[in-house]
C-alpha positions in Angstrom: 76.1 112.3 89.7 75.8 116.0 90.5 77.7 118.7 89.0 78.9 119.4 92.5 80.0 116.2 94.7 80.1 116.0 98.4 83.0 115.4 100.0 83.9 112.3 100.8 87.6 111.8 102.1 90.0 108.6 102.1 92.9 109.0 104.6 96.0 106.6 103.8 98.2 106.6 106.7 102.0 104.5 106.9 103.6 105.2 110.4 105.6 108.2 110.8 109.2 107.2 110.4 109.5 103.5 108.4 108.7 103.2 104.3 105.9 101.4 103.9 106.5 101.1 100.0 103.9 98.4 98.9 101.1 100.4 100.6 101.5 103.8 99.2 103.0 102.1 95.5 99.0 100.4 95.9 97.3 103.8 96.8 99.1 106.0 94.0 98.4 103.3 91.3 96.0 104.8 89.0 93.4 102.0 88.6 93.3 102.5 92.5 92.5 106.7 92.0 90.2 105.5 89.2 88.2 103.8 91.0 87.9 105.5 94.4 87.1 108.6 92.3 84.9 107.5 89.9 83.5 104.6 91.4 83.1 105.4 95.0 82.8 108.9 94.8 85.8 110.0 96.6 86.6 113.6 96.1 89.3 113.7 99.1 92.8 111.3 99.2 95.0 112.0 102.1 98.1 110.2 102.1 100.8 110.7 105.6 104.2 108.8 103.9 106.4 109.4 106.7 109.4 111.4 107.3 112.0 109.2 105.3 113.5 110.7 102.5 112.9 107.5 100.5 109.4 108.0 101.1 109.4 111.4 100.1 111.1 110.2 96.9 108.3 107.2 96.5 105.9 109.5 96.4 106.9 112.1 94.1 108.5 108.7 91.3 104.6 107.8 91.5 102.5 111.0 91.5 104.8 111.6 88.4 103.9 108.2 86.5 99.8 109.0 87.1 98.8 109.9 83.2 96.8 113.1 84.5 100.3 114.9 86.1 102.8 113.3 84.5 103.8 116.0 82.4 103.6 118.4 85.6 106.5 119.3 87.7 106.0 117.7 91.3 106.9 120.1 94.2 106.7 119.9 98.5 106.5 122.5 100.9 109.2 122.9 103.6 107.2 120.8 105.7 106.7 117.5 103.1 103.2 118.3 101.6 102.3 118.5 98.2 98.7 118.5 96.8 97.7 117.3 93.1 94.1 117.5 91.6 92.9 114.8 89.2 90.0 114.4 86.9 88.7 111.3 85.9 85.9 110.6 83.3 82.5 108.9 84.5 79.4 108.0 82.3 76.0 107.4 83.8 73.3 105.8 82.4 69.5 107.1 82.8 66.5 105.1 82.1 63.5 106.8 81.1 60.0 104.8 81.1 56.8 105.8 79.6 53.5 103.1 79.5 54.7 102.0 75.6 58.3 102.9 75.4 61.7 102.4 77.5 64.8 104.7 76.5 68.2 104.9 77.8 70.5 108.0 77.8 74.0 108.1 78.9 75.6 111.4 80.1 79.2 112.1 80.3 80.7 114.2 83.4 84.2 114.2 85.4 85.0 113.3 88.6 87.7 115.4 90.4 89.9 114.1 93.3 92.4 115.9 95.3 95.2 114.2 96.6 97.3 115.7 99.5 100.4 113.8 100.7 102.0 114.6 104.0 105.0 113.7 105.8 103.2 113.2 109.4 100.9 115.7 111.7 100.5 115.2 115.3 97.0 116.1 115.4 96.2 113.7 112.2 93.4 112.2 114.8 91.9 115.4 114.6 92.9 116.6 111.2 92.2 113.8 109.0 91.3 110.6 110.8 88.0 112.1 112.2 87.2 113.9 109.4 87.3 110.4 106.9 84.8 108.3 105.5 88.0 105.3 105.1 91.2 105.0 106.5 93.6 102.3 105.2 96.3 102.1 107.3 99.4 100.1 108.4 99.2 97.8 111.0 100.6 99.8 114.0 98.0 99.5 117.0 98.3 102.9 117.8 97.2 103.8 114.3 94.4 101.3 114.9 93.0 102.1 117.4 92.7 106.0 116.7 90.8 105.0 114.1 88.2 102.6 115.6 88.0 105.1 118.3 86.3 107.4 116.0 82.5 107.2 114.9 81.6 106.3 111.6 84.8 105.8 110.3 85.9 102.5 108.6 89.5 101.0 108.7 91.2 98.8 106.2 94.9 97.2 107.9 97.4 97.1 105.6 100.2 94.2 106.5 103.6 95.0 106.6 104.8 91.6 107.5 108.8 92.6 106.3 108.7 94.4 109.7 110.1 91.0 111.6 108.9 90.0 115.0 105.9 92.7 115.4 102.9 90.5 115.4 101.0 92.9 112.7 99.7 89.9 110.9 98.4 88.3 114.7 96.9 91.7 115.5 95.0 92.7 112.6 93.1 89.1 112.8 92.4 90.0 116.3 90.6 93.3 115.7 88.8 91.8 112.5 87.5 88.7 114.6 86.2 91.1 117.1 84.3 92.7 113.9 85.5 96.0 114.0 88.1 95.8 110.9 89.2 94.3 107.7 93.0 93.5 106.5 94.8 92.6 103.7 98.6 91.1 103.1 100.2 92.7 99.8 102.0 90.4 97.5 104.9 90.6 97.8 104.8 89.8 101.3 106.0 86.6 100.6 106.0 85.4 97.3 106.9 82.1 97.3 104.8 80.9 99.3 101.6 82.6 97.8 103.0 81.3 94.6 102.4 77.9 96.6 99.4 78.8 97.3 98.3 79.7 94.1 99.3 76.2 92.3 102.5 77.9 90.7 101.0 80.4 89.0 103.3 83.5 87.7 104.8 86.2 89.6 102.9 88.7 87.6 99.4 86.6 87.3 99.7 86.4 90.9 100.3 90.1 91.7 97.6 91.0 89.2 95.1 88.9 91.4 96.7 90.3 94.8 96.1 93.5 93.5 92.4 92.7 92.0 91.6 91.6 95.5 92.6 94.7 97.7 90.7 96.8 95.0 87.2 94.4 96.0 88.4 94.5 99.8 88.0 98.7 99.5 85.1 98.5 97.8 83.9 96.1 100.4 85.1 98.5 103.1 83.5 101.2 101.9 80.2 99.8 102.4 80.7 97.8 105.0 79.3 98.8 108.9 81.6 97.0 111.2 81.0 97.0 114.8 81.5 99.6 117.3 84.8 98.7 119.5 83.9 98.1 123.4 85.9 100.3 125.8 88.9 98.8 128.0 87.8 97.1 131.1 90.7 97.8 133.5 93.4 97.6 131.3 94.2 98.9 127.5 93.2 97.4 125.3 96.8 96.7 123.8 97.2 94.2 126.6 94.2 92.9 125.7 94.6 91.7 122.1 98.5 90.4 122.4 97.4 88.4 125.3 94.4 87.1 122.5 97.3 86.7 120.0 99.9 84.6 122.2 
């Protein structure tokens, strides 16, 4: 890795006014930071957490449990921002080859993430969501479709299935059968029933694996070229996908 990384920018987006807290309790876990940092190289983490005071709160209990600012005081502008740098050890490992000998070094540098969390911004489209190699985001088609609308940049959904009667879960599969998106359904979703699934397994095995899972799915995303959306033909393209859904 090079002394000086290029950057490379995650945007995390939630809606503007409800608490999506399973989504930004997965983004500010620090296994999660690890490995976007160290692993994939991001050097950029953008997270809009809405304009609810409980997500304001969220936000700053977790950026205060993350080992490399815990013993920092947490602070927001007037207008909900706050922005915390992290560092996070990486080791490579050269291989040097000669015609009679093989050697391996290993060389120890840091990788350095910034993480800014917003409340919202009218112009994110512009801001942020153009400007990101990844945007995970809640299920909201408006959210979706600013995203797939803009070149190059991948989208992870986010299900927030405690949001009754919005067809998030029937949307998301719509998009990701039309190859243009991939989606994941946190844990505690619906418990029981993944517990079902899962042969009765415990709450906190389960979890573990739920959580194991989204981390392969961004890792997957991040690679991943997904096809370009087609344009609306005479209608939006809302219309469109809930008439697919019903």
């Amino acid at each position: 890795m090079s002394q000086k990384q290029q950057r490379k920018q995650l945007l995390v987006t939630t809606g503007a006014t409800v608490t999506f807290t399973k989504l930004i309790e997965l983004i500010l876990h620090p296994t999660f930071l690890q490995l976007i940092s160290s692993k994939l190289q991001y050097t950029h983490l953008v997270i809009q957490y809405g304009t609810s005071s409980d997500s304001q709160q969220l936000v700053e209990k977790l950026l205060s449990q993350i080992p490399q600012i815990s013993n920092k005081k947490i602070s927001f502008k007037p207008d909900g921002a706050t922005t915390q740098t992290l560092t996070f050890p990486v080791t490579t490992t050269t291989t040097t080859k000669t015609s009679q000998t093989k050697s391996t070094s290993q060389q120890s540098t840091q990788s350095r993430l910034e993480i800014k969390c917003i409340l919202f911004d009218t112009n994110l489209v512009a801001n942020y969501t153009s400007k990101s190699h990844l945007v995970i985001s809640h299920a909201g088609t408006g959210s979706i479709l600013d995203t797939l609308r803009c070149p190059g940049v991948r989208l992870l959904v986010v299900i927030n299935s405690k949001l009754l009667d919005n067809h998030q879960l029937d949307i998301a599969e719509a998009f990701a059968n039309m190859g243009v998106l991939k989606f994941h359904v946190p844990f505690d979703d619906d418990i029981e029933k993944k517990i079902d699934w899962q042969g009765g397994k415990k709450v906190d095995d389960v979890e573990r694996e739920s959580f194991s899972d989204f981390l392969k799915l961004v890792e997957d995303v991040d690679d991943c070229e997904f096809k370009k959306i087609e344009p609306a033909k005479g209608s939006v393209i809302e219309d469109v996908i809930l008439s697919e859904c019903n």
